[in-house]
N, C-alpha and C positions, 0 to 999 in steps of 0.2 A: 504494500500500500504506500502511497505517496500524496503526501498535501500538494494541493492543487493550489489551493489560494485559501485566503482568512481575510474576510471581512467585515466592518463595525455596524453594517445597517442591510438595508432591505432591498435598495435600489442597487448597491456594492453585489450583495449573492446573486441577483439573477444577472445583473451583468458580467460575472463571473462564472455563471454556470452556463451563459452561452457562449462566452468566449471559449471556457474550457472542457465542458461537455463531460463532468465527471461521471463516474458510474456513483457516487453516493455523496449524499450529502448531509453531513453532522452538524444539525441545527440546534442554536440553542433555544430554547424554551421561551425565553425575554425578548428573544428577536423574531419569531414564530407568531408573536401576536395574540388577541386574547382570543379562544377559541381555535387558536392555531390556520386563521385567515390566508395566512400568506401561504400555508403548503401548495395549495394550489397553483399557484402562480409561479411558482417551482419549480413542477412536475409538469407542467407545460411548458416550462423553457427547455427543457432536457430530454429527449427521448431515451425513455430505459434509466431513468434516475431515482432513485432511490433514497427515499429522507430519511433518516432517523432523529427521534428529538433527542435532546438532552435535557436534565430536571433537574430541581433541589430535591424537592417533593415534589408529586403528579395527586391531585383529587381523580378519584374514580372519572367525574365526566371530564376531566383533561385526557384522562388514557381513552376513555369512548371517542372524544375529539378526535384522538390522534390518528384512529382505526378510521372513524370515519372521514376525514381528509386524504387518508390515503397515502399516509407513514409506515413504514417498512418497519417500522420501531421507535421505543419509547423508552429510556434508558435514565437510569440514576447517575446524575455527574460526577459523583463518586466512585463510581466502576475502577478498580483495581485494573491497569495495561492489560493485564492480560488476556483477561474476561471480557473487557472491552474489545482489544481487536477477536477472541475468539467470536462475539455477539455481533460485530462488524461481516466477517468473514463470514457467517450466517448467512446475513442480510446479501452479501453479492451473491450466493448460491440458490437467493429465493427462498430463504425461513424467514419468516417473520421475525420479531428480538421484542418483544412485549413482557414486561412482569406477569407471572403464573396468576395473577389475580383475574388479569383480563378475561382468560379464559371465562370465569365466573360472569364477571360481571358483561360480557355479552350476550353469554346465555339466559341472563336475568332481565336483560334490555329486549333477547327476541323473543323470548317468553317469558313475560312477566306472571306471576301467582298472582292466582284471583281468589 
């Protein structure tokens, strides 16, 4: 793996992600917008890109946001290197890198108990 580029704001990533055309993109959370807005517009600059966010802490519906935007994963900024590119390296093979809670709590969003 190799950094492509680092940058401070919103207008910087996507002009960065069409000059450079990464395969993944490590977003961080405060730059991601509330509801996580700007994934979009992301993953439309980049064919075959891949976001993953980065968090202090994620609330349940920041992890559903992130599912539902269309994030590759949702990761703790704390991740120990190793763990990290192993949960990176995922992501370029097509696994998803979500906290084991999601699981739950998707399944609790498409079928809710009545």
């Amino acid at each position: 793996m190799a950094v492509c580029g680092v940058v401070a704001d919103f207008a910087e990533l996507i002009a960065a992600a069409k000059r450079e055309q990464p395969d993944l993109c490590l977003l961080d959370a405060a730059l991601a917008g509330r509801g996580y807005s700007q994934v979009a517009p992301i993953l439309a600059a980049t064919q075959g890109l891949r976001v993953v966010i980065m968090h202090g802490s994620a609330s349940d519906t920041e992890l559903l946001d992130a599912v539902t935007v269309g994030a590759a994963g949702h990761l703790p900024r704390e991740m120990r290197a190793t763990a990290l590119t192993a949960a990176l390296r995922d992501v370029l093979a097509g696994r998803p890198a979500f906290p084991r809670r999601v699981e739950a709590l998707l399944v609790g969003a498409l079928h809710p108990r009545r």
